[in-house]
Structure formats: C-alpha cells, structure tokens
N, C-alpha and C positions, 0 to 999 in steps of 0.2 A: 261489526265488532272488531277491534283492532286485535292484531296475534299478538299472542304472546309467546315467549320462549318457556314457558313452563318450567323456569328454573326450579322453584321450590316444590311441587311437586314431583320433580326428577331425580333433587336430592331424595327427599324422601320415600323414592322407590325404591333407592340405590342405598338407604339404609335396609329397608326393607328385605333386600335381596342381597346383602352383603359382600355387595360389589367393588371391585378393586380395580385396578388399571391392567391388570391381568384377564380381568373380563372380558377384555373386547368388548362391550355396552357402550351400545351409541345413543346420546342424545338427540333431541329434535334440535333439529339448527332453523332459523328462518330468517332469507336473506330477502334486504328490503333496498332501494333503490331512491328513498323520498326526502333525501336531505342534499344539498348541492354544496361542494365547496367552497368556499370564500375567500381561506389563507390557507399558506403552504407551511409545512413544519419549517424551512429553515427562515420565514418570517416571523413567524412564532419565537423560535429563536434569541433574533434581534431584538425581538421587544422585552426580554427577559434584564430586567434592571438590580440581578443577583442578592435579589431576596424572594421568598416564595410568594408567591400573590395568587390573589385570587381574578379568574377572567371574566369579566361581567359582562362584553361583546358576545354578540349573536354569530360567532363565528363556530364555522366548522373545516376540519382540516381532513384530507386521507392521508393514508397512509398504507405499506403493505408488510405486513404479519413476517417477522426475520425470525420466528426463536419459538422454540416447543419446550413444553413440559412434559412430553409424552412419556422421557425417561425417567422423569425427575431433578434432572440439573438447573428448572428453572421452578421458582414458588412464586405465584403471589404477583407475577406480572408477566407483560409479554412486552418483546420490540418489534418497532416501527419501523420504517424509513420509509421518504418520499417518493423513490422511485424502485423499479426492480435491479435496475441494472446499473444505475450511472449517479445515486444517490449522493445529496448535500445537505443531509440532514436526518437522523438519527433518535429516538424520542423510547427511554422505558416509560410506557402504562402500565401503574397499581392498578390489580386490580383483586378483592376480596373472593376470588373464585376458583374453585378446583380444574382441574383435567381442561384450562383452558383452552389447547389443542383440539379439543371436539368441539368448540365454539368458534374459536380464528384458528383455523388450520394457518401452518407456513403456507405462502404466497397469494393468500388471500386478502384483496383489497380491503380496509375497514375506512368507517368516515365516522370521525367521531364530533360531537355535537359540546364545546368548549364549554361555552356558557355555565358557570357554577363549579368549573373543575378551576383547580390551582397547577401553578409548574411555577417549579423549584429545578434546581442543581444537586445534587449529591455529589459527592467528589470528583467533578468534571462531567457526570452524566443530566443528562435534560431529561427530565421527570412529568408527567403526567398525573393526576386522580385526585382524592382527597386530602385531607388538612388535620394533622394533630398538632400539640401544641408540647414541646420539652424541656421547662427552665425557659418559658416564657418566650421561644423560640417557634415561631412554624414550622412545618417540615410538611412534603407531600406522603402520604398515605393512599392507603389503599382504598379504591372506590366499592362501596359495598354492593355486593351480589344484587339488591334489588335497586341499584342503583343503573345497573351497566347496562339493562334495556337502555333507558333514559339519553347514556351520552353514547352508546357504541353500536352504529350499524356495520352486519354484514353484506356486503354488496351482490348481487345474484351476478357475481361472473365469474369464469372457471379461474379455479388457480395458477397461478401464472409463475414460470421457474424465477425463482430470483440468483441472477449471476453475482457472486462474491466481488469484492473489489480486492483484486488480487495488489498484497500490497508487503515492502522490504523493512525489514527490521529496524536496518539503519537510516529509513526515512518515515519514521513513528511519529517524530513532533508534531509535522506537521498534518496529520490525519485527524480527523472526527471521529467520537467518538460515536458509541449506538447505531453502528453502520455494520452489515454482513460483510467479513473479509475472509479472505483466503491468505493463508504465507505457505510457499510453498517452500523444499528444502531445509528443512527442520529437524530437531532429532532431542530427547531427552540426553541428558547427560548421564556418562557411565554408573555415577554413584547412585542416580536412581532406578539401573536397573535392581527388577526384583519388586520394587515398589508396587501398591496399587494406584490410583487415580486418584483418591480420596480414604482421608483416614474413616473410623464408625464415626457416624453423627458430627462431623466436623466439615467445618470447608478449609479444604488443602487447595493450596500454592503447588503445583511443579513445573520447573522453568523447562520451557522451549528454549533452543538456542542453534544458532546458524552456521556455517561452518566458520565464519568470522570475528565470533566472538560478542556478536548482540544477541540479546535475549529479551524473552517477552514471558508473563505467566499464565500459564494455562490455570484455571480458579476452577474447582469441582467442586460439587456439594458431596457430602459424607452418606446423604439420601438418597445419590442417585442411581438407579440400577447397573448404573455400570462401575459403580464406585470400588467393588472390589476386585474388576479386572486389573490386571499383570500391565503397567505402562509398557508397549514396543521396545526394542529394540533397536528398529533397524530406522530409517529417516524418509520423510517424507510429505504433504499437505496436512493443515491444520484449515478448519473452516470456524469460523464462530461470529458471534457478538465480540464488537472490540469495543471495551469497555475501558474507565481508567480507576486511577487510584490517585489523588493528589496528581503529580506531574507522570506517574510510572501507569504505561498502559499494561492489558489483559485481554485474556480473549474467553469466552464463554461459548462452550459446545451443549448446542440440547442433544447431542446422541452420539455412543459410542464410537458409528462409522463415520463422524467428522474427522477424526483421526485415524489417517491412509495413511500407513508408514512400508509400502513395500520395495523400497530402495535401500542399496548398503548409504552404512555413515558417510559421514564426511572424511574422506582421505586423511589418514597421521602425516605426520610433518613438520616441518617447520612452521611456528605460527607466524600470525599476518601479521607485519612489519612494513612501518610504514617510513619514508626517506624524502628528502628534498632533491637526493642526489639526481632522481627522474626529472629530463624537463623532453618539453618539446620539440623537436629540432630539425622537422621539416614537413609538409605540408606540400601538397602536389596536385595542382590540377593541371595534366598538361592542353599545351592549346590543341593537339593536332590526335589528341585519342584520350578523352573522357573517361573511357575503362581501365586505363592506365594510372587512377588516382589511387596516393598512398599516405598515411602517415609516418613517422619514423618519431622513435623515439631513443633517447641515451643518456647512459647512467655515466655520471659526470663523477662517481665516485669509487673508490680502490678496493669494493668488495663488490662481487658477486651480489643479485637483491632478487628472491623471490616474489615476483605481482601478485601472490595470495588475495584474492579478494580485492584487487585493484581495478579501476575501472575508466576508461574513455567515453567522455559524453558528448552530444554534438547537439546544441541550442540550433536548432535551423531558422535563418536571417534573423528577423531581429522577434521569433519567441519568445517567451520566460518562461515556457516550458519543456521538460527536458524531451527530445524529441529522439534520439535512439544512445545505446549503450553500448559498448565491446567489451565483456567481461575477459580480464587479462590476466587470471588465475592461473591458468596451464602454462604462462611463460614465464621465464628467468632470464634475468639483463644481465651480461657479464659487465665487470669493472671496463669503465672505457669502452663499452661497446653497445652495441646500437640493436633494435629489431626493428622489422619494418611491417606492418600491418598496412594489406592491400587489399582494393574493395572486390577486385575482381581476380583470384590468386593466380586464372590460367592466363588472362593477359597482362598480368604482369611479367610473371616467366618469358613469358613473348618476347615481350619490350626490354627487358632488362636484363635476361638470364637467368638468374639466379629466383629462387622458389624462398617466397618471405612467410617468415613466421608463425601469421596469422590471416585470414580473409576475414575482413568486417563486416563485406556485403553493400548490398544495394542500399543507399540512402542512410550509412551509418557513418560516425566519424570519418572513416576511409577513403569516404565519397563525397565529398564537399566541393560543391562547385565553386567555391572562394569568398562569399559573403555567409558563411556560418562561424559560428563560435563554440569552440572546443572547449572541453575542462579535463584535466587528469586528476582520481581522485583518488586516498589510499585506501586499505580496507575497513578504515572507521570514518568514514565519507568526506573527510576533510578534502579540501579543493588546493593540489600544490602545484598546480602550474596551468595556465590558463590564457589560450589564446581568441583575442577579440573580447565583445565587452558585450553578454547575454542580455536581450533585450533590444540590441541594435545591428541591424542590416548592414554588412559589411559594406556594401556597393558604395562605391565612393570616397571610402572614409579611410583611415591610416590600417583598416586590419581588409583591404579586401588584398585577393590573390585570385581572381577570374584569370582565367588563360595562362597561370603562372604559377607562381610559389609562393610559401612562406617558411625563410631558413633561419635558423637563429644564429646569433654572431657567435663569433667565437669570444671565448672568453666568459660564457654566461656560465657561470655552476652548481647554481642551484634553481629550481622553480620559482615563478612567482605568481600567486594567488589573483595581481591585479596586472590587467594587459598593460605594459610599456612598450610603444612601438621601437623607441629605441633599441630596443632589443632583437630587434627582426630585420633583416632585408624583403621588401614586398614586390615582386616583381608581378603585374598585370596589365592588362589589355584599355588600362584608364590613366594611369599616372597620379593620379590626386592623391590630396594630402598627403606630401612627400613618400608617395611610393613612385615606383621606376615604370614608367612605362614601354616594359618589354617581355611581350609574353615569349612562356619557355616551351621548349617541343622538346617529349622523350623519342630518344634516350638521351639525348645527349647534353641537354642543358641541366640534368639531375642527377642526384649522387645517394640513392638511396643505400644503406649503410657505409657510407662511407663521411660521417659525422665527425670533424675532430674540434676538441674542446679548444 
C-alpha cells in the first residue's frame, strides 16, 4: 500500500486540537527516494518562452528548500535552488499548504515531478505550481494541498547547511533572482529608527542601505511574528531570498535572526565622491624581488579626494572574472600627490624606505606579475581608469610588464575607462608589441611616489 502523508487527516486533528504554530505539533513527514532527475532548474529556465505554460514532459527536477514559513514571513509557497552552495538558478513553488516548514524543512533536498505543473514569471521571479486565469490571462497559482503528494517528493537525506551567496549592493544587476544571499555591512537608515519591521496586516518595504549609498529592500509581511520588533540600529548581515520587482531587487528573510546587526554604522563624513582626476600611474613588478610589487596611484587634480567606497580590481591574465579587490575607503589622495599600495608592506620598506599607504596582499591588484588587468573604480562602481584590456592575457601584447613596469606618461589627467597603450611606457623582459625590452630592478629603476603629472 503506498504511504501516504496524511495531510487531511492532520489538518483535521489540528482543527480538532486547536493548534497553532505556537504548538510545537509536528506532522508525519515521509521521505521517498523513487523519482530520478532528468532536468536541472536553470534548464527549466531556458525553456521558459515568457508566457505561462503548461509542462507536459515527463521531467523531474531537484532542488533544495531556501526559505521557511516558520515565522510567518513566507505564505503560500516555498524557494528552491539547484544547489546548496554555488547556485544558477532559483525557482518560488505555489503551493496551497500551511506550516510548509514541517513538510520541506530549509536545506532539505526536494525533487519534484513537472508533468501538469506550469511556470510562469512574476515580476522577474520564476514560478512553479498551478494555473488561474485573470482577464483572460494565465498566471501560476498555487498547487493544491492534495495535489503536492503527486508533484513534490522529500528525499530521505539529512539536511544539508545551504551557504548564502554572499553578494554587493552595487553589483545587483547582474545577480539572479530566487537564490539565498547574504549582504554583509548594511544598516537601516536613521529615519527608520523606532520603526517596526512590518506595519499590522501590511507588507512593508524598509530599505537597507550600504555605507556607499546603494540600497536594496528588505519586504516583511504585516503577519509575521516578528513584525512588530523595533528595526536595529546598529549595522551589520542581512541573509534572505533575493527576490525582484520589475528591474529593483529585494530580499526576503523567513526569520527574525536573518538580521545580525551587531556592528556600529557606517562612519559620518564626507560622502562618496567620485573623480576622473584618479588615474593609474605605475605598476611594478621588479625583475630581481617579486615582493617588492606595488601599485601607485595620483590625483592629477587641485583638491584633496576622499576613496570613500573606491575600489582597485585585478582581472588575472586573460579572466572575465573579477579575481581580487583592494578596498581604498580609509585613504585620501592629496591634490598632486600620489599613494602607493604594496603587496607586501614589510618588503617594500626594505626596498625602498619609505612605509606606503596601503598592503594589498598576496595575489591582489598589488601583486601582478605583468599579464593582469587592473580597473579603478568609484564608489557607485563606475570603471575610471583602466589598465590592459579584461579577458586578455597580457603576455605578449601592448599591456604586459613581466620583469618591469608600467608608468604612465606624463601629461595624462584624467582616467580612462578603455586601455590606450599610448598612454604608458611598458618596460619587460619580451619587447613585443611596441613595449621596451628592459626589465627594471628595485630600487632603483622605480619611483614610487614620486609621480609628476
């Protein structure tokens, strides 16, 4: 005799005994193992031809359990995604059932059985379950309680942590939605302290926001138990569903302690300001001591420029992905003057005397062996100066500096977004396309701050 989950007789116990989520009452769960997968959500996806349809393939996908209703912040559906930790693809299931938390707990793998379900789109989210019809319009709905045996098994294996994808404000666009994220470094804004989380019986908006000036919404239901805690204070990790709205993302917490705010705000100050007067203006790898590698940078313009939220990227050989970052917040460029960011700060003092600015560290901008490609960015991610050309391995070509340098001319004043070699003397241990072949040895073939325009 095949099991059942004895959903309707469970309701109707739990009418019976006038049970509430307060109760602690647990359901029979029963996890089965007898359907295999065939498609993956983010091919699912693809085949989505943005209108709602119905799936008539014998396909079955997994998926694992991102989001609770335990608190109450979610109704009426639960999230997916393909993998626990390194996820491409994100999927809400309707589904018509209560306290779905004691049926797909988080981190528990589900595989669900397509055939007769639809997927649809809702304002950028990919949608799972059943079919109503609005002014003659599909839309996906909720699959009904004695439905969800049919399409949704639980798999008999333990729960498994799903890690967030820890991810920055001001690189939202490109993110998927219906995927667990983390943003760390966060803080509501002054005017909501005092607030709660959610108005009665309403879903409220209250922004998160970075110390740089992007922002995201946090979306609470007005039903959720934690809906009339006191928003933090102080700044710190948001964990949720990241959800969208048209083009504006959101983030969606099932439980109060998604929100860890035990850090002070973001520092007063002058706000992030962003300049062309930064360029790049030298680049160091010496032949004869590797840990001696440095950047230098200078402000080609007559005021003083806080790096608020400024940032150095380093594309390593010929990537398209960004491969380390030097956050250049805590420094300030004087007019006409220079800092130098070094990847190893005690042997540069060595080499050179003087104690720079900043340490980048091992394998970060600082440290480029001569075929990576640099980006300077401001604090609203715009790219204003930019050396070598991301996606191509320097070796060989007009931006390498192995065993050398790369200085920029004089006369340059402001950034620019697209590599001109023109712009550079390349000295290395190859010569090709018109760079010099002669590699430099510190100290004395380098001039780090000592940049004149």
């Amino acid at each position: 005799m095949r099991v059942q989950w004895l959903i309707i007789s469970t309701l109707l116990a739990c009418v019976c005994m006038a049970c509430n989520r307060g109760n602690n009452y647990e359901k029979p769960m029963v996890c089965l193992d007898s359907w295999s997968p065939n498609i993956a959500l983010n091919e699912l996806q693809s085949l989505y031809q943005d209108e709602t349809t119905s799936i008539e393939e014998e396909w079955i996908t997994e998926g694992w359990v991102i989001s609770s209703d335990q608190e109450g912040n979610f109704f009426g559906s639960i999230y997916i995604q393909d993998h626990p930790s390194i996820p491409s693809a994100g999927f809400e299931l309707l589904i018509d059932l209560p306290d779905t938390h004691l049926f797909f707990p988080p981190g528990r793998r589900v595989l669900i059985r397509l055939k007769g379900l639809y997927i649809g789109k809702s304002r950028g989210n990919f949608q799972l379950g059943s079919v109503y019809s609005f002014f003659d319009q599909q839309n996906v709905g909720r699959l009904p309680a004695n439905k969800v045996e049919e399409h949704i098994q639980l798999t008999c294996e333990e729960p498994t942590s799903i890690v967030p994808r820890a991810i920055r404000l001001n690189k939202l666009e490109g993110e998927k939605a219906g995927i667990y994220i983390e943003i760390d470094s966060v803080q509501f804004p002054e005017e909501l302290w005092g607030h709660p989380f959610a108005e009665p019986e309403e879903e409220t908006s209250r922004q998160l926001e970075d110390c740089y000036g992007n922002t995201i919404e946090l979306l609470n239901s007005g039903y959720a138990d934690f809906a009339t805690s006191i928003l933090p204070e102080g700044s710190g990790r948001v964990r949720g569903i990241l959800t969208r709205v048209g083009d504006a993302f959101n983030i969606l917490i099932s439980k109060r302690s998604d929100v860890q705010f035990s850090s002070e705000r973001c520092p007063s100050g002058p706000d992030p300001v962003s300049s062309t007067s930064v360029i790049i203006s030298e680049i160091a790898d010496p032949d004869n001591n590797n840990e001696a590698r440095f950047v230098e940078l200078y402000n080609t313009g007559e005021e003083e420029l806080p790096l608020l939220g400024w940032k150095l990227e380093r594309y390593t050989n010929d990537n398209l992905n960004l491969s380390s970052v030097i956050d250049l917040s805590e420094l300030s460029i004087k007019a006409k003057g220079t800092i130098v960011i070094a990847s190893n700060a005690v042997v540069f003092e060595e080499v050179f005397g003087f104690t720079p600015q900043l340490e980048g560290g091992k394998n970060s901008a600082a440290d480029s062996n001569g075929d990576d490609n640099l980006v300077l960015r401001d604090p609203f991610g715009l790219a204003l100066d930019v050396f070598g050309r991301i996606g191509e391995d320097g070796s060989n070509t007009d931006h390498e500096f192995e065993d050398g340098k790369a200085e920029r001319q004089s006369g340059i004043t402001q950034g620019n977004p697209i590599y001109d070699p023109s712009e550079w003397m390349l000295y290395n241990d190859t010569g090709l396309s018109g760079t010099l072949n002669q590699p430099m040895f510190a100290p004395v073939d380098f001039s780090p701050g000592g940049h004149i325009n």
